[in-house]
C-alpha positions, -999 to +999 in steps of 0.1 A: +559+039+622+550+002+613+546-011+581+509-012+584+512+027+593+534+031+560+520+054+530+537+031+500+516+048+473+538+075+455+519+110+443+492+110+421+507+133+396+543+109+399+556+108+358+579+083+363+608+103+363+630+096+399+666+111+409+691+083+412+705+079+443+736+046+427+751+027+457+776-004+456+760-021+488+725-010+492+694-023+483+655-007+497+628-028+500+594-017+494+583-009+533+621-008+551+630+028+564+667+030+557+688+063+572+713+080+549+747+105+553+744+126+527+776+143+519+786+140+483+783+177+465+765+160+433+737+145+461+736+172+487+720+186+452+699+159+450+691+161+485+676+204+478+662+194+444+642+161+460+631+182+490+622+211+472+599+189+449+583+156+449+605+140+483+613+107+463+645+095+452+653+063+436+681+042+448+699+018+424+724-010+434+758-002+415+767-040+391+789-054+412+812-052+382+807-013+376+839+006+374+836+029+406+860+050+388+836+061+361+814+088+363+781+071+356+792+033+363+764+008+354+738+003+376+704-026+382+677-019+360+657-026+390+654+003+418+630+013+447+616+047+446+614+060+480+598+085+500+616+111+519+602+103+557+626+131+575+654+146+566+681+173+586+701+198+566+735+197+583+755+232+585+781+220+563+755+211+541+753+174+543+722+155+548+709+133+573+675+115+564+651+081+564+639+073+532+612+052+530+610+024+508+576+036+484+578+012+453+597-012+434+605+002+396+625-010+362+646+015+343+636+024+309+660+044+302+683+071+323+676+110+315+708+133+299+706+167+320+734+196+331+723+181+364+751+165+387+732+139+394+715+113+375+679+107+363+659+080+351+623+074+332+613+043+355+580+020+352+565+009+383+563-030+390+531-041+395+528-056+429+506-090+432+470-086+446+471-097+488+455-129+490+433-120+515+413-093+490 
């Protein structure tokens, strides 16, 4: 798939509401296809919920200062929603998948659920017109 081939536009009836995916070394670009290893419990539950739903999870840089020990250590306000391209349900339960940088968003705030994973009320940025239209 090229770039130009890439469906960026998230789904019509998308609230603003994303799962988290926090990482200390990772940051999606709007149009970049980046593979995951999905073996954490809390995101292997991530992993059902997103593919059982909407097929978009958000993924947020970890401050470079956040305690790593911490349960929900501080993250960027800024994240990229992205799309769920493929994905392989291991049979240990781990995922393998390409997610597929959708949109760039801003946290407004992050979601309190029993959930294991986290959840955030995001506003997508407003990307500038191409020159060319």
């Amino acid at each position: 798939m090229s770039i130009a081939e890439a469906n960026l536009d998230l789904p019509s009836n998308f609230t603003g509401l994303v799962k988290l995916f926090p990482l200390p070394n990772l940051v999606l670009f709007p149009g970049v296809i980046q593979p995951l290893h999905i073996f954490e419990p809390r995101y292997r539950k991530l992993m059902e919920d997103a593919v059982s739903s909407d097929q978009l999870i958000a993924i947020a840089r970890l401050k470079p200062d956040a305690a790593l020990n911490h349960n929900e250590p501080a993250i960027s306000t800024t994240v990229c929603v992205g799309k769920i391209v493929t994905h392989a349900e291991l049979p240990d339960g781990r995922f393998n998948l390409l997610l597929l940088g959708a949109q760039r968003a801003t946290v407004i705030r992050e979601i309190a659920t029993d959930l294991p994973y986290r959840m955030a009320d995001v506003k997508i940025a407003k990307t500038p017109q191409d020159p060319m239209d």
